[in-house]
C-alpha atoms as a printed R data frame, in Angstrom:
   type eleno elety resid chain resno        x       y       z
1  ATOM     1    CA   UNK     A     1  -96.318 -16.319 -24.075
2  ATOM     2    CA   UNK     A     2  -95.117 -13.124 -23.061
3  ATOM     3    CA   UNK     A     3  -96.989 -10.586 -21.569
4  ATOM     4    CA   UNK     A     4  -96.698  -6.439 -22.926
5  ATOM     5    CA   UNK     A     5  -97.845  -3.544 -21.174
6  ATOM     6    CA   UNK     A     6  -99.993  -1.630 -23.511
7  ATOM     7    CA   UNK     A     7 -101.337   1.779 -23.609
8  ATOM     8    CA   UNK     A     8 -104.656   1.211 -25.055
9  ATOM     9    CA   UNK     A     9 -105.951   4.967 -24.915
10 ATOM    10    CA   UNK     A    10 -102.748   6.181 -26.910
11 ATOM    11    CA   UNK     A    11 -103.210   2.562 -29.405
12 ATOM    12    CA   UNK     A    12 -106.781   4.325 -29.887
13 ATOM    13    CA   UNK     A    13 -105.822   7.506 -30.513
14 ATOM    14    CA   UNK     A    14 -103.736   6.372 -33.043
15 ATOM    15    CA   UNK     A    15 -106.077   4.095 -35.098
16 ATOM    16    CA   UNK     A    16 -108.110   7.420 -35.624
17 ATOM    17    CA   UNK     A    17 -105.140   9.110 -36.709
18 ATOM    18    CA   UNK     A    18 -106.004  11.875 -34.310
19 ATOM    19    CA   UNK     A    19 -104.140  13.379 -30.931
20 ATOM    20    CA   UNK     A    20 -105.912  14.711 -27.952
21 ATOM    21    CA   UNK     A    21 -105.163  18.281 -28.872
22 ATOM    22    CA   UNK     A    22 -105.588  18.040 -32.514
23 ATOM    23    CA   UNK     A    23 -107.714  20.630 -33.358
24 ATOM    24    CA   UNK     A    24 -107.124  20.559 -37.215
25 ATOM    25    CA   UNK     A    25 -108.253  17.650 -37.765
26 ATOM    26    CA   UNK     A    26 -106.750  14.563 -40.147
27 ATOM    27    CA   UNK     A    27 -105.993  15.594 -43.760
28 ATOM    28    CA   UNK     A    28 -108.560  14.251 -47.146
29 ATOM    29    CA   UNK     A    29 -107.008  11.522 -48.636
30 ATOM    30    CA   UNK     A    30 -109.344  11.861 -51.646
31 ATOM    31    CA   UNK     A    31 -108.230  15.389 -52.111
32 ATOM    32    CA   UNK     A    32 -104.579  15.341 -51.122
33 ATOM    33    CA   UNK     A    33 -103.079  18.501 -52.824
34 ATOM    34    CA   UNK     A    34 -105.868  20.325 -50.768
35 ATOM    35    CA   UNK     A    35 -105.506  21.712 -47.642
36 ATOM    36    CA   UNK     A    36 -109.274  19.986 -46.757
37 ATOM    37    CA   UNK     A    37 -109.598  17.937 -43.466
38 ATOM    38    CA   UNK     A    38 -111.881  16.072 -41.699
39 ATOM    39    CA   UNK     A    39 -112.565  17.172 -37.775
40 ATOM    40    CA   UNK     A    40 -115.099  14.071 -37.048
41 ATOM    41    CA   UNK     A    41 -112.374  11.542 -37.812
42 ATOM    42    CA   UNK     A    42 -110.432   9.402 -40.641
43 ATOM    43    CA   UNK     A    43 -111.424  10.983 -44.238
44 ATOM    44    CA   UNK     A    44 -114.335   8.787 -45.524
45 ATOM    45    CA   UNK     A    45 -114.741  10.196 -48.670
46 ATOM    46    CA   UNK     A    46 -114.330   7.774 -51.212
47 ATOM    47    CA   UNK     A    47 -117.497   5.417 -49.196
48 ATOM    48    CA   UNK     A    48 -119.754   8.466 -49.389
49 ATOM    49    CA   UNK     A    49 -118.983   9.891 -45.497
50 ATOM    50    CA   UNK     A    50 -118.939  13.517 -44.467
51 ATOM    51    CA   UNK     A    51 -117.556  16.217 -46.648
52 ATOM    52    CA   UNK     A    52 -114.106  17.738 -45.599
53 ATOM    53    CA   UNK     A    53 -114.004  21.055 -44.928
54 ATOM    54    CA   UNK     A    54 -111.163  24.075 -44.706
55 ATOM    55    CA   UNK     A    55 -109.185  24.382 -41.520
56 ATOM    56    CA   UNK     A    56 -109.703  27.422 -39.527
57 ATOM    57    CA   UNK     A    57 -107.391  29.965 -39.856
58 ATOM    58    CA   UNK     A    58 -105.480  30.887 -37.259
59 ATOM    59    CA   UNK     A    59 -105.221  34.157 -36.099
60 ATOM    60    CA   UNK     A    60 -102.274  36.410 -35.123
61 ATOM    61    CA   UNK     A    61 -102.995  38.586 -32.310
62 ATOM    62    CA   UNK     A    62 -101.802  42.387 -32.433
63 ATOM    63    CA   UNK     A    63 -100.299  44.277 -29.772
């Protein structure tokens, strides 16, 4: 048996489909041609879970 060296924090990160930094969130897979996403985690949609909701714009500072 061989052994691997394995970054569990990054295999986590990963399995929630969501980065350290991600601020957007992780797109609706029940409403894909949306721009919808979920910022609590993986889109549960289609078992009754949270609703999606719009990303937050970002804005363009003026000078």
């Amino acid at each position: 048996m061989t052994q691997v060296d394995v970054d569990w924090e990054a295999l986590a990160l990963l399995a929630h489909a969501t980065a350290p930094d991600d601020a957007a969130g992780v797109p609706c897979a029940a409403r894909p041609s949306t721009r919808y996403r979920h910022l609590d985690g993986p889109c549960r949609c289609f078992v009754g879970g949270p609703a999606p909701e719009f990303p937050p714009a970002a804005t363009a500072s003026r000078a």
